[in-house]
N, C-alpha and C positions, 0 to 999 in steps of 0.2 A: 905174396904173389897175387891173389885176389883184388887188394889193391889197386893193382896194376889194370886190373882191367876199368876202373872207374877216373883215373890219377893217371899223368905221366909220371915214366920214369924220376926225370927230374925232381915230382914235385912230393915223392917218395921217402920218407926220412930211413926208412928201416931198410932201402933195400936199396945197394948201389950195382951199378952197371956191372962191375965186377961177380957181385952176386947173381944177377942177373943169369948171366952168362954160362954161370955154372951150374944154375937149376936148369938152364935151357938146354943145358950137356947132357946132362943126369937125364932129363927128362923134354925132349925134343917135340912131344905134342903138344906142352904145355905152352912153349913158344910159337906153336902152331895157330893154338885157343889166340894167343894175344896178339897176332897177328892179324888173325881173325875178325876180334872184338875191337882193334884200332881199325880197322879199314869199314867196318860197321858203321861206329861213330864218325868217321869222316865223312861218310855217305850221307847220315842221319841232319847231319851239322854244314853241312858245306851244301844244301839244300836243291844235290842234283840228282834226282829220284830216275832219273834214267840210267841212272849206274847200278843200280840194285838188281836187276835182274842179271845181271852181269856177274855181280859178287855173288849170288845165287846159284849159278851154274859153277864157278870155281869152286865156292865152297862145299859144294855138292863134293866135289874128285876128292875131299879129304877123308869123308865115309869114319865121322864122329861121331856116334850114337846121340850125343845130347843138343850138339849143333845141330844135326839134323835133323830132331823135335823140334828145334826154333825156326829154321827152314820153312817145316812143312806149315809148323804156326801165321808164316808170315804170306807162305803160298796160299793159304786159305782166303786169307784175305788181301790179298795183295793190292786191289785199287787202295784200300784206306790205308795202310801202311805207304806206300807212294804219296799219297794226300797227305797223311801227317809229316813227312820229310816236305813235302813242296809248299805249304801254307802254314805260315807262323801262328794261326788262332787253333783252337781244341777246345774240345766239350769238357776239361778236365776238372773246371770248377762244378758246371752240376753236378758229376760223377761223385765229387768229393761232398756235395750235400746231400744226393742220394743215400750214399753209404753211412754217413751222421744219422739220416733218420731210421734206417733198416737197421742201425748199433742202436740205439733207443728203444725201436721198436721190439729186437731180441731180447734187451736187457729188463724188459718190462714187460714180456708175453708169460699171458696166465694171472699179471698181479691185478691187471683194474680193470675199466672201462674205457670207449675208445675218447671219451671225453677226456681223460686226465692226461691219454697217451697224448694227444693234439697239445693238451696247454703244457706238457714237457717238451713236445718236438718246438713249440712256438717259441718256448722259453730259450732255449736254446740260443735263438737268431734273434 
């Protein structure tokens, strides 16, 4: 079912409509969650950020404790979450070389000096 929230159903080997169906019987919120988390990514993906405050207040009336941590995440910051849905570029590559050198920098505090740390981050790239 996890899956399902990354994958359509379609493109799902382990789990048919059928099954579907019946987890959704069994268990009604969980159909709720995928509901949910499709009309997210249609948001996210079809690049109309004036829908979100929308989906926002709906999903608020479903009063799901772990949704509503990601809500309140997104109400925080909600211009940049709008920006990210509205403009195709992100900072996600420095982010990702940030993080490479604070992993170096971790794996190597306490062993040297800042000169060896430098010719490992250099080495690196």
């Amino acid at each position: 079912m996890i899956t399902l929230l990354y994958k359509e159903i379609d493109k799902v080997t382990k789990i048919t409509k059928e099954i579907y169906e019946k987890v959704i019987t069994m268990f009604p919120k969980a159909g709720k969650i995928y509901e949910i988390v499709k009309e997210f990514k249609e948001i996210m993906f079809s690049k109309k950020h004036e829908k979100l405050e929308k989906w926002i207040q709906e999903t608020k009336k479903h009063k799901i404790l772990e949704i509503d941590s990601f809500l309140n995440g997104i109400e925080r910051d909600l211009d940049a979450v709008k920006n990210g849905i509205k403009y195709d570029y992100n900072n996600g590559l420095a982010e990702g070389s940030v993080n490479k050198i604070k992993v170096i920098k971790r794996i190597m505090y306490g062993r040297c000096s800042f000169d060896l740390l430098k010719q490992k981050v250099l080495l690196q790239y």
